[in-house]
C-alpha positions in Angstrom: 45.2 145.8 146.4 46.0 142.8 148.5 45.2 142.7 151.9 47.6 141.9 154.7 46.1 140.0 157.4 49.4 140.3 159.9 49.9 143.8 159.5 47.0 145.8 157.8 47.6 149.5 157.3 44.5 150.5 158.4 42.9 149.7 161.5 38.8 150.1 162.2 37.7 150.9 165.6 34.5 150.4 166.0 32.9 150.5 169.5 29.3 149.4 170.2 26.7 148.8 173.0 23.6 147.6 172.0 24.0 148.5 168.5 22.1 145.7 166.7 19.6 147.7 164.7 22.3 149.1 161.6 25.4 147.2 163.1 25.9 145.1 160.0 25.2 147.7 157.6 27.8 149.7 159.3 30.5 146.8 159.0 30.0 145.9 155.4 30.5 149.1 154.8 34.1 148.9 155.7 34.8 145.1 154.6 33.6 146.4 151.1 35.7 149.4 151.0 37.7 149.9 147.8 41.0 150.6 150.3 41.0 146.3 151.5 44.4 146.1 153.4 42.5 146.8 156.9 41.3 145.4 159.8 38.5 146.2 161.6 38.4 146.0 165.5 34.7 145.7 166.9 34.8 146.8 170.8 31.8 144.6 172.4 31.2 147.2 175.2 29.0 144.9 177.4 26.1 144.1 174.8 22.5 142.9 175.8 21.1 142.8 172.3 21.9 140.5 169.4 25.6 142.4 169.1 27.6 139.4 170.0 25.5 137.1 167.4 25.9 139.7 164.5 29.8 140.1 165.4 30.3 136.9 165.9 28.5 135.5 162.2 31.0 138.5 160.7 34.2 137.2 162.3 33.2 134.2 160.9 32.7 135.2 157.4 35.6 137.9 157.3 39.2 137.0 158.7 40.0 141.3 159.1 37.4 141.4 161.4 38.1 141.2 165.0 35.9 141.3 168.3 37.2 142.6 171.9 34.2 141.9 174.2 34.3 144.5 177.8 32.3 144.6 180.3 30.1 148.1 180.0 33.1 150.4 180.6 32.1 153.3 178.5 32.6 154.9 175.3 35.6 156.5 176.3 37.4 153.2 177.8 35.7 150.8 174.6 37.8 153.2 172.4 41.4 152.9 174.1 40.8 149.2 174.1 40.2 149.1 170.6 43.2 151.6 169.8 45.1 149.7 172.2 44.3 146.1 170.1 44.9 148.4 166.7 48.0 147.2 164.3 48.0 149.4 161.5 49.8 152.8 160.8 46.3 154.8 160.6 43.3 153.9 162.7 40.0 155.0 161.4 37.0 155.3 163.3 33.6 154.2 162.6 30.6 154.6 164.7 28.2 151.1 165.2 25.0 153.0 162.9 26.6 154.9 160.4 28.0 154.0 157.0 31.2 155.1 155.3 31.1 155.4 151.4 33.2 153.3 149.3 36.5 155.2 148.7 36.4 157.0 152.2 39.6 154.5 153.6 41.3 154.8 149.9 41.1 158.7 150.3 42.0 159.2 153.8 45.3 156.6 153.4 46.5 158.6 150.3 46.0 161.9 151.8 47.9 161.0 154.9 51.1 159.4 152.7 51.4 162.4 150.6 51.3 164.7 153.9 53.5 163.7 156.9 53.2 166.7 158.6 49.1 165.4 159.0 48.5 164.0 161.6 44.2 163.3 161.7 41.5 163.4 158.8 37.8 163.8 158.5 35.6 164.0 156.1 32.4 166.2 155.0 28.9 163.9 156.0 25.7 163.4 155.1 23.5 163.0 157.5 20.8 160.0 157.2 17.6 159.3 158.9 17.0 155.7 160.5 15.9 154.4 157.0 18.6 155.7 155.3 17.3 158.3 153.2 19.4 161.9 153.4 18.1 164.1 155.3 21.6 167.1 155.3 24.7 168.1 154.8 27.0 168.5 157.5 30.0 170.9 155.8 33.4 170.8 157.9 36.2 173.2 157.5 38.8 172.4 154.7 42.6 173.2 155.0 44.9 173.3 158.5 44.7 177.2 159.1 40.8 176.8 158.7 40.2 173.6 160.6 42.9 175.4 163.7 40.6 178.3 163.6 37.4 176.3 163.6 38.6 174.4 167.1 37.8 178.2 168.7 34.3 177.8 168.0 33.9 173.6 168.4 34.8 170.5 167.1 36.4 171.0 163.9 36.1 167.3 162.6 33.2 164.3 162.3 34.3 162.0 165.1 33.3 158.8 163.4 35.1 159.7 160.1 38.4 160.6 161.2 41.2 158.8 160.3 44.7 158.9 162.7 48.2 158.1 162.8 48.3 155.6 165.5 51.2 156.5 167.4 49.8 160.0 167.9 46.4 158.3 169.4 48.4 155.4 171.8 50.6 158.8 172.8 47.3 161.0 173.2 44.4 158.7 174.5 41.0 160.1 174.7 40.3 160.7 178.2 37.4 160.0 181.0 37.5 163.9 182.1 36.2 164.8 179.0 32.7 162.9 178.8 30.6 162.9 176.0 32.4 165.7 174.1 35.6 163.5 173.7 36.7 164.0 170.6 36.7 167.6 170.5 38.9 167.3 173.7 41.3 165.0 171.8 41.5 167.0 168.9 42.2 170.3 171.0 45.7 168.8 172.7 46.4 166.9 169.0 46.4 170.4 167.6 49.5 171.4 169.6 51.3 168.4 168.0 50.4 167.8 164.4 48.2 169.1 161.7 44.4 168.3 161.2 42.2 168.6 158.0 39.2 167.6 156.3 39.0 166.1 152.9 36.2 168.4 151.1 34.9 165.1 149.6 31.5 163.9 151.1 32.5 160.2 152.3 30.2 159.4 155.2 27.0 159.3 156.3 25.8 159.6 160.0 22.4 158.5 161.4 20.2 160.8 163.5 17.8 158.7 165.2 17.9 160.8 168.8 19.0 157.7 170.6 22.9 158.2 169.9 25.1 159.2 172.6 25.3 162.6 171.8 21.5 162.8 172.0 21.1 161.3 175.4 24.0 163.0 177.0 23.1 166.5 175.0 23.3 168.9 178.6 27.1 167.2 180.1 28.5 167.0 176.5 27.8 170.8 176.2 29.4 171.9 179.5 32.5 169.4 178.3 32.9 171.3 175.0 32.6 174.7 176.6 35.6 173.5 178.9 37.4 172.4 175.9 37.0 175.5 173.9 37.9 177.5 177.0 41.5 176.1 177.0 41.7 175.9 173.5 40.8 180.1 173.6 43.4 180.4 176.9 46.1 179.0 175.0 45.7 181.5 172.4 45.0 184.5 174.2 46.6 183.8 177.4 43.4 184.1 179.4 40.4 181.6 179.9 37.5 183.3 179.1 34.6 182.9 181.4 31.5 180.3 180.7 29.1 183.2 179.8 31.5 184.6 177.3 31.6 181.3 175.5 28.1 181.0 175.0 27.2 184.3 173.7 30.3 183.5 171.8 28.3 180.4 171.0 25.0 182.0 170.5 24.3 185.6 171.6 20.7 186.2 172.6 21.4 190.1 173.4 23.0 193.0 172.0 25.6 193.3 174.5 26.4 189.5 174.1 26.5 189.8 170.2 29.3 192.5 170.6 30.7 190.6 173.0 31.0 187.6 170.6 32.2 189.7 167.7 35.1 191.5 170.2 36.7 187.6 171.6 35.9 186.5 167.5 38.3 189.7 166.4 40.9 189.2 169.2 41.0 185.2 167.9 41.5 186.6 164.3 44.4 188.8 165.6 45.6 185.8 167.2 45.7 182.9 164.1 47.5 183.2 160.7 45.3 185.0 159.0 45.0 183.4 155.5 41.7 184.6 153.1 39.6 181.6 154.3 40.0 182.4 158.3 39.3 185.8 157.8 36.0 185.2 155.5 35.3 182.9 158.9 35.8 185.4 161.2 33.5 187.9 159.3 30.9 185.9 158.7 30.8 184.7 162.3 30.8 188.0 163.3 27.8 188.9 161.0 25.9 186.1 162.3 26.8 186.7 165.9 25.1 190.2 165.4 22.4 188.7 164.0 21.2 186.4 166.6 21.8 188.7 169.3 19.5 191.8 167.3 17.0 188.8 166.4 16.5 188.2 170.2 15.4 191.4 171.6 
């Protein structure tokens, strides 16, 4: 497949700070994707390290790739630059240590063109250590029903695997009040305009190395997501539930908390289409609510 270079159909958003250690790895991992009609759109987000040498050597070597270069502004502000420079119909993300497998952009394009209704795409991950060697599995849901339901409970999709249709991201920008739990918040206001899924094929692997954002913002991306999944729940229900009733619908350390969770999980089954996969969901997070809160005492 010949690639475009004025108007690629897929466009890479890759934001990094200080990203040197796995940054090439992470690139080549796009430029050598069997999907080639792409461009790749590297967001310098104030760099220290040697990020503005490595981008700079693959700019050289690869037309597709190009490099914005911010002042620190923040994950949340590197991204709507980079969406903001994006030309293609989809934009995919990719995160600065991770890799995506070969056919992940050749999947996620034909997936997308066969479904208009679709609006975002993730895909199931491995997770990697610092070296590279597997070290899990991280499942996501599979089908729209599934995936709405999911967005109860958390983020429903791997951030840095998810592919877009870029008007619905220029229309929907991720946004400062959400910090740290970004994604999920995007994907929550996305749901009330389009449909999001998961391709059940394993095309991406994320490192853990506990210096990732997630890991060193842990305690404010957790209050974010409970906001989140508070509004996602009041939409449905017509009432916000309170903080404590989303973590014990998050994890229940007490009887009383465990039939809590399993009362808001029934009234959010009575709520959503319920189609054989949600309502194995629903049970089984019911079982394991009761569980964990039994376990406890």
């Amino acid at each position: 497949m010949a690639a475009s270079l004025s108007e690629p159909r897929v466009s890479v958003v890759l934001p990094v700070r200080d990203g040197g250690s796995h940054l090439e790895q992470a690139v080549e991992s796009i430029l050598g994707q069997t999907f080639d009609d792409l461009e790749l759109v590297a967001v310098d987000d104030g760099s220290t390290d040697e990020t503005p040498r490595i981008l700079s050597a693959l700019a050289a070597r690869d037309r597709r790739v190009r490099v914005q270069r911010l002042e620190p502004t923040g994950l949340v502000a590197a991204l709507n630059a980079g969406i903001g420079q994006a030309r293609g119909v989809y934009v995919a993300r990719m995160d600065a240590d991770d890799v995506s497998l070969p056919r992940r952009l050749e999947l996620q394009v034909a997936e997308l063109d066969a479904r208009p209704a679709l609006g975002v795409l993730g895909t199931q991950v491995r997770y990697i250590n610092a070296g590279g060697s597997a070290i899990g599995v991280w499942r996501l849901p599979v089908g729209e029903a599934l995936v709405r339901w999911s967005l109860f409970f958390g983020t429903a999709l791997a951030h840095p695997s998810v592919m877009a249709r870029r008007e619905l991201l220029v229309a929907h920008v991720y946004r400062a009040e959400a910090p740290h739990a970004e994604d999920y918040d995007l994907w929550a206001r996305l749901s009330t305009q389009t449909e999001l899924d998961n391709l059940p094929d394993l095309l991406f692997e994320r490192r853990v190395h506990g210096a990732s954002v997630s890991d060193l913002n842990e305690a404010d991306q957790i209050e974010t997501s409970l906001r989140v999944q508070g509004e996602v729940i009041g939409r449905a229900l017509g009432q916000v539930p309170s903080s404590a009733q989303l973590r014990a619908l998050r994890t229940p350390r007490t009887p009383f908390e465990a039939f809590a969770a399993v009362r808001l999980t029934m009234r959010l089954l009575y709520a959503s289409p319920r189609t054989p996969e949600v309502r194995r969901d629903a049970v089984r997070r019911s079982s394991s609510a009761l569980r964990s809160g039994f376990r406890r005492r």
